[in-house]
C-alpha angles and dihedrals in degrees: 000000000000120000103262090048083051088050093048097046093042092051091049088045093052089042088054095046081053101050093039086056093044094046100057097046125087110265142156121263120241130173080215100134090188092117094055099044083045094052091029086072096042095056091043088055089046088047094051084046091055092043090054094063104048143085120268091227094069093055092108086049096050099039084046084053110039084052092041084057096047095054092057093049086057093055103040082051095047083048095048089050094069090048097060108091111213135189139147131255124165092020088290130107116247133189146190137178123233125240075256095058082057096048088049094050087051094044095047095056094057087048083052090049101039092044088055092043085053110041092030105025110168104000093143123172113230084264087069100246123136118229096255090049082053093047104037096110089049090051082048097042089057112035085047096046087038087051089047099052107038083053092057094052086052091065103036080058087043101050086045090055092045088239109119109100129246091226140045100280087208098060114079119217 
């Protein structure tokens, strides 16, 4: 594993830690998308790097992959959505993902990984990096922003419907 594919997949790794943290603690929800567009360019700039680095011959396995992968961040972000309980308390939304919503993030990211090992194996660029080290960011950028916004379509149908609860629905009384 060469030095620029141990930087991609730490900082994925890092971003993942971050965003695992953030998703099982109690926050507000906001319909705010700054974080994906943030960690959107910085995939893009790690995937060019990786491109640049390749073979032209593996393009059909790399473009089969980096899709592939994507896929399976929609859905794994579709999934997590229905996990996050939601409710309102001081007249704001709050939200809070489920020990489930931690085992499919996790989950997700070794689908992310394996599905790369399969479709793509050992595409590697000159600098050593495999296409799902490359791409983790991207993987990151759609299943977080699919998981947002599919969980704020859930409460505007919710609060439509006067179903979001006025208390935290993981605290007994």
């Amino acid at each position: 594993m060469s030095g620029s594919s141990v930087t991609s997949l730490v900082i994925g790794l890092l971003v993942l830690a971050w965003v695992l943290y953030r998703q099982l603690m109690t926050r507000r929800l906001s319909d705010n998308y700054r974080l994906s567009i943030i960690l959107a360019i910085i995939g893009v700039v790690e995937f060019v790097n990786f491109l640049k680095g390749h073979p032209h011959s593996d393009d059909g396995k790399i473009a089969l992959a980096v899709v592939g992968s994507l896929v399976l961040a929609a859905g794994f972000g579709a999934a997590r959505a229905l996990t996050v309980k939601v409710w309102r308390q001081g007249g704001q939304l709050m939200r809070k993902g489920t020990w489930l919503t931690g085992v499919l993030w996790i989950v997700g990211l070794a689908a992310h990984l394996g599905f790369d090992y399969l479709v793509a194996g050992h595409v590697n660029g000159t600098n050593g990096g495999n296409v799902g080290d490359a791409t983790i960011l991207l993987y990151l950028v759609v299943t977080l922003t699919l998981q947002q916004f599919v969980l704020l379509a859930r409460v505007r149908r919710q609060e439509a419907e006067g179903q979001v609860p006025v208390e935290d629905p993981s605290v007994s009384v």
